[in-house]
N, C-alpha and C positions, 0 to 999 in steps of 0.2 A: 544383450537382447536376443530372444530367439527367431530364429526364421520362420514365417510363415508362407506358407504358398497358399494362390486360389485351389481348388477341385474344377480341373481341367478335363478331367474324363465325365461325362455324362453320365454313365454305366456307375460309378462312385458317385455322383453327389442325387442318383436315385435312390442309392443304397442307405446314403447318408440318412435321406428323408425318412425313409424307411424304419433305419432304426431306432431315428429319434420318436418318426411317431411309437412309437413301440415303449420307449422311456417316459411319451408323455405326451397330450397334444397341446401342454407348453413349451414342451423342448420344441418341437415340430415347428410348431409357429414363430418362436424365436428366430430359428435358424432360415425360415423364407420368408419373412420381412427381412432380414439380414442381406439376403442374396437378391431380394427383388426390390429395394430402394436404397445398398450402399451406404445404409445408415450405420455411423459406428455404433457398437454391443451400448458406452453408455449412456448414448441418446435412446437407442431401441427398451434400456432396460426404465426407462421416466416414462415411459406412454402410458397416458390412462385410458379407458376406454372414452372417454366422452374426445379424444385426440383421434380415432380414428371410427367412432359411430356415427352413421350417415354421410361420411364424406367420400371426397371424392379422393383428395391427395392428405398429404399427412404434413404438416407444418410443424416446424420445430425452431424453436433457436438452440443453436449446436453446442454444447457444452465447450466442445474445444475453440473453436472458432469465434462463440458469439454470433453467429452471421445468423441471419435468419434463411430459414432452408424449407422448400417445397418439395413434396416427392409424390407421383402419380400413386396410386392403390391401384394397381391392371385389377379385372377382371376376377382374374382366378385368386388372388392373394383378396380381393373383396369377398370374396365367396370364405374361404377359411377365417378369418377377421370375424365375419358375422356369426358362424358356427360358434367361435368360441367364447365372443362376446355378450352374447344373446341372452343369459340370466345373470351378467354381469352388472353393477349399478356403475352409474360418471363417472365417479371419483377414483375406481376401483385401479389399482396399476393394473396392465395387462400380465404381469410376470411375477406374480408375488410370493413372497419368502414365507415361508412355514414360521420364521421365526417375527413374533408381534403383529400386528394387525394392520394389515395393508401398505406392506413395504416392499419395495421389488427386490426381488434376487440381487445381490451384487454381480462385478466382472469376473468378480474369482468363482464365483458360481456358476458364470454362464459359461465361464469356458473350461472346468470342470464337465459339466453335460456335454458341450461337444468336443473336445477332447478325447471320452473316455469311447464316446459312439465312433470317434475317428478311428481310433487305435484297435477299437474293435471289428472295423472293416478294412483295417488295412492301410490306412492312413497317416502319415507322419510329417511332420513341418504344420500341423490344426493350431488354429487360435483363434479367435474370438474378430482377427480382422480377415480371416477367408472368407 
Protein backbone atom coordinates (compact mmCIF):
# COMPACT_ATOMS: atom_id res chain seq x y z
CA UNK A 1 0.00 0.00 0.00
CA UNK A 2 1.41 3.42 -0.62
CA UNK A 3 1.72 6.35 1.69
CA UNK A 4 -0.29 9.29 1.41
CA UNK A 5 -0.02 12.41 3.24
CA UNK A 6 -2.59 15.39 3.70
CA UNK A 7 -1.21 19.01 1.79
CA UNK A 8 -0.18 20.65 5.02
CA UNK A 9 1.37 23.81 3.41
CA UNK A 10 -1.44 26.25 2.35
CA UNK A 11 1.00 27.91 -0.23
CA UNK A 12 0.72 23.96 -2.09
CA UNK A 13 -2.68 23.08 -1.79
CA UNK A 14 -3.43 26.86 -3.42
CA UNK A 15 -1.24 25.81 -5.99
CA UNK A 16 -2.96 22.49 -6.23
CA UNK A 17 -6.32 24.21 -6.93
CA UNK A 18 -4.76 26.11 -9.20
CA UNK A 19 -3.53 23.66 -11.33
CA UNK A 20 -6.25 21.53 -11.30
CA UNK A 21 -8.50 24.33 -12.32
CA UNK A 22 -6.35 24.68 -15.19
CA UNK A 23 -6.79 20.78 -16.11
CA UNK A 24 -10.37 21.21 -15.79
CA UNK A 25 -13.27 22.72 -13.60
CA UNK A 26 -14.01 19.08 -12.98
CA UNK A 27 -10.76 18.30 -11.77
CA UNK A 28 -11.16 21.52 -9.61
CA UNK A 29 -14.28 20.49 -8.10
CA UNK A 30 -13.47 17.04 -7.43
CA UNK A 31 -10.60 17.85 -5.45
CA UNK A 32 -12.65 20.74 -2.96
CA UNK A 33 -15.55 18.78 -2.36
CA UNK A 34 -12.72 16.22 -1.32
CA UNK A 35 -10.93 18.72 1.07
CA UNK A 36 -14.12 20.59 2.25
CA UNK A 37 -16.50 17.38 3.31
CA UNK A 38 -13.83 14.47 3.93
CA UNK A 39 -15.79 12.44 1.75
CA UNK A 40 -13.91 9.39 0.24
CA UNK A 41 -12.93 9.79 -3.98
CA UNK A 42 -15.71 6.80 -4.33
CA UNK A 43 -18.52 8.32 -2.49
CA UNK A 44 -17.60 11.87 -4.15
CA UNK A 45 -17.23 10.16 -7.59
CA UNK A 46 -21.53 8.68 -7.25
CA UNK A 47 -22.90 12.35 -6.77
CA UNK A 48 -25.54 13.32 -9.17
CA UNK A 49 -26.39 16.76 -9.43
CA UNK A 50 -29.90 16.48 -8.06
CA UNK A 51 -27.41 15.06 -4.51
CA UNK A 52 -26.22 18.30 -4.17
CA UNK A 53 -28.77 21.04 -6.04
CA UNK A 54 -30.60 23.29 -3.84
CA UNK A 55 -29.21 21.82 -0.67
CA UNK A 56 -27.88 22.64 2.08
CA UNK A 57 -25.64 19.44 3.11
CA UNK A 58 -24.87 16.58 0.99
CA UNK A 59 -26.13 13.00 2.18
CA UNK A 60 -24.79 10.09 1.30
CA UNK A 61 -24.77 6.33 2.36
CA UNK A 62 -20.91 5.61 2.41
CA UNK A 63 -19.99 2.88 0.03
CA UNK A 64 -17.55 1.56 2.69
CA UNK A 65 -19.34 1.97 5.77
CA UNK A 66 -22.99 1.69 4.67
CA UNK A 67 -23.64 4.24 7.42
CA UNK A 68 -25.52 7.05 6.32
CA UNK A 69 -23.54 10.24 6.27
CA UNK A 70 -24.41 14.11 6.30
CA UNK A 71 -21.85 16.75 5.31
CA UNK A 72 -22.45 20.66 5.51
CA UNK A 73 -21.90 22.55 1.66
CA UNK A 74 -20.05 25.91 3.44
CA UNK A 75 -20.70 28.74 1.68
CA UNK A 76 -17.82 29.06 -0.81
CA UNK A 77 -18.00 25.17 -2.09
CA UNK A 78 -22.01 26.16 -2.67
CA UNK A 79 -21.04 28.81 -4.78
CA UNK A 80 -18.52 26.53 -7.20
CA UNK A 81 -21.28 23.46 -6.90
CA UNK A 82 -23.86 25.84 -8.51
CA UNK A 83 -21.36 27.24 -11.29
CA UNK A 84 -20.84 24.02 -12.44
CA UNK A 85 -24.04 22.46 -12.07
CA UNK A 86 -26.08 24.94 -13.57
CA UNK A 87 -26.91 23.47 -17.31
CA UNK A 88 -26.46 20.21 -15.81
CA UNK A 89 -29.93 17.87 -15.77
CA UNK A 90 -30.67 15.43 -11.96
CA UNK A 91 -29.68 12.61 -13.06
CA UNK A 92 -26.38 13.84 -14.45
CA UNK A 93 -23.18 12.32 -12.32
CA UNK A 94 -21.24 15.39 -11.41
CA UNK A 95 -17.84 13.69 -12.68
CA UNK A 96 -18.45 12.10 -15.81
CA UNK A 97 -16.31 9.78 -18.06
CA UNK A 98 -15.82 10.53 -21.82
CA UNK A 99 -16.35 6.87 -22.02
CA UNK A 100 -20.66 5.93 -22.59
CA UNK A 101 -23.09 8.20 -21.47
CA UNK A 102 -23.41 9.42 -18.00
CA UNK A 103 -20.99 7.41 -15.95
CA UNK A 104 -18.53 8.86 -13.54
CA UNK A 105 -14.94 8.69 -13.86
CA UNK A 106 -13.49 5.76 -11.96
CA UNK A 107 -10.76 6.02 -8.73
CA UNK A 108 -8.14 5.18 -10.98
CA UNK A 109 -9.12 8.17 -12.91
CA UNK A 110 -9.45 10.40 -10.22
CA UNK A 111 -6.25 9.86 -8.93
CA UNK A 112 -4.68 9.82 -12.08
CA UNK A 113 -5.71 13.90 -12.31
CA UNK A 114 -4.45 14.56 -9.03
CA UNK A 115 -1.52 12.73 -8.87
CA UNK A 116 -0.14 14.04 -12.17
CA UNK A 117 -1.19 17.87 -10.90
CA UNK A 118 0.64 16.87 -7.55
CA UNK A 119 3.88 15.83 -9.13
CA UNK A 120 3.71 18.70 -11.17
CA UNK A 121 3.97 21.06 -8.27
CA UNK A 122 5.96 19.34 -6.44
CA UNK A 123 4.20 17.04 -4.49
CA UNK A 124 4.82 13.29 -3.51
CA UNK A 125 3.09 10.75 -1.13
CA UNK A 126 -0.74 12.31 -3.48
CA UNK A 127 -3.70 9.89 -3.57
CA UNK A 128 -7.05 10.15 -3.93
CA UNK A 129 -7.31 10.08 0.23
CA UNK A 130 -5.45 13.61 0.73
Amino acid sequence: MKLVQPIRDREKLEEMKIDLLRTGYKNYLMFIIGINTGLRIGDILELKVKDLKNKTHIKIIEQKTNKIRRFLINSLLKIEIDKYIRLMSEEDYLFQSRKGENHPIGRVQAYRILNSVAKHIGLAEIGTHT
